[in-house]
matplotlib code that plots the C-alpha trace (Angstrom):
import matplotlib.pyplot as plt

x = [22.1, 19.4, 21.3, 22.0, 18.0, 17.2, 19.6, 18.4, 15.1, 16.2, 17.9, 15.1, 12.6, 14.9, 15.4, 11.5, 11.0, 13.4, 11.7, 8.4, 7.9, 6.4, 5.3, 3.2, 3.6, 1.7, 1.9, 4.9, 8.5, 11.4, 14.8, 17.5, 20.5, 21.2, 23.7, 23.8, 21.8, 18.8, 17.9, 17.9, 16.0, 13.6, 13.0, 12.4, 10.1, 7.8, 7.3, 6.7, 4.3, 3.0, 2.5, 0.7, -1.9, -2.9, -3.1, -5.0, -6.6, -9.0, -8.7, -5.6, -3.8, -1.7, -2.8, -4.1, -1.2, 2.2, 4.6, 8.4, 10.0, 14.0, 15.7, 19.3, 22.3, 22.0, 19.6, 15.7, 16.0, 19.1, 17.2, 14.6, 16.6, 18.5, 15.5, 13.9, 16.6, 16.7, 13.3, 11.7, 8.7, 8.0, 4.4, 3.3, 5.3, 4.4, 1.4, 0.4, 3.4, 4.7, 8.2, 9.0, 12.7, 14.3, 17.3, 19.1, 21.8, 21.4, 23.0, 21.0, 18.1, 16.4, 16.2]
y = [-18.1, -15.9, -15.8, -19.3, -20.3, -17.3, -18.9, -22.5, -21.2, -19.3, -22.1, -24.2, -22.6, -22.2, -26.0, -26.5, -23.8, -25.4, -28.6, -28.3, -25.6, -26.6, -24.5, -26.6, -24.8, -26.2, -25.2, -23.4, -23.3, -23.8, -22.0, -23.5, -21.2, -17.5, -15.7, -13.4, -15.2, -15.7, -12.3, -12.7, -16.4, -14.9, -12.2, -14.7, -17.0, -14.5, -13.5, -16.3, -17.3, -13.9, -14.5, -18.2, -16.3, -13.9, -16.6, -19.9, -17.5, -20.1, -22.4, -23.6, -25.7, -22.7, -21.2, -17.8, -16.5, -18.3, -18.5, -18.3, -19.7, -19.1, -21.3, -19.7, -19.0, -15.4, -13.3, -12.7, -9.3, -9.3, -11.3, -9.3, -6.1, -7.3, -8.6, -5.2, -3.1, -5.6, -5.0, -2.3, -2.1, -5.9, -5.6, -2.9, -5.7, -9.3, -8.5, -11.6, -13.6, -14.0, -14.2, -16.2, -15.9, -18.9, -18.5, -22.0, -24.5, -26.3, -29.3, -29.9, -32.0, -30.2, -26.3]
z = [42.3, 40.9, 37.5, 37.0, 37.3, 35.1, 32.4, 32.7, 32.1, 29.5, 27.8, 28.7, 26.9, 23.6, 23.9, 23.6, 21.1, 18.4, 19.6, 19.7, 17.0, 13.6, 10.8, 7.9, 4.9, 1.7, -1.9, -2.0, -3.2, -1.2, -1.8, 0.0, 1.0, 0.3, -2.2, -4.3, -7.3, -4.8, -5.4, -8.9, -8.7, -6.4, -9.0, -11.9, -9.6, -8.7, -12.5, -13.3, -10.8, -11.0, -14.7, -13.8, -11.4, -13.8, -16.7, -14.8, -12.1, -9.8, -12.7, -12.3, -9.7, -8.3, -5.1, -5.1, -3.5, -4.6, -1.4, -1.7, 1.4, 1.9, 4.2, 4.5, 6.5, 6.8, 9.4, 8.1, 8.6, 6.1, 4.1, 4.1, 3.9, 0.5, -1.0, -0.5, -1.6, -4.7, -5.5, -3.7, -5.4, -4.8, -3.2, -6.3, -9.0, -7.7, -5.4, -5.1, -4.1, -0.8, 0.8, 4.2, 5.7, 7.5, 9.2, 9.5, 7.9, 4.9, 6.4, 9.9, 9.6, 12.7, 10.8]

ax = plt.figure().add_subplot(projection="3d")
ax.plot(x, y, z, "-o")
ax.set_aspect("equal")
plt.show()
């Protein structure tokens, strides 16, 4: 008996989680599922906006710190993992442009 109430909290909680959970990201780029050439887009982005930083500074209409955001199919921490054995030097390269990993599917409107 124990057990099952354990689960229907647990599942309960999950439910409300994915539910009630909202993250309001503004000014950044979105990347929408994960392959191979993601490592390599992500790569170019950040020179560029790397490049963008350095050039229009407060100036421009760039944030200070440009934010990638990957929404794909695969785990964060193998996102994270690939990206950084990609590029490990990332942080020294592109210090000012940031990396958030979404795990989810392309096709559902609630991820």
């Amino acid at each position: 008996v124990l057990g099952l109430i354990v689960d229907f909290v647990r599942v309960s909680i999950a439910k409300w989680r994915r539910k009630h959970h909202r993250l309001i990201v503004n000014d950044h780029t979105l990347i929408l599922g994960w392959s191979l050439q993601t490592l390599f887009l992500l790569g170019d982005l950040a020179q560029i906006l790397s490049k963008e930083v350095q050039v229009f500074g407060r100036k421009g209409c760039l944030p200070l710190r440009p934010m990638l955001v990957v929404l794909g199919d695969a785990a964060k921490e193998l996102m994270a993992d690939e990206v950084h054995q990609a590029y490990p030097y990332w942080s020294r390269r592109w210090p000012q442009v940031r990396i958030l990993y979404f795990e989810g599917r392309l096709h559902e409107v609630d991820d």
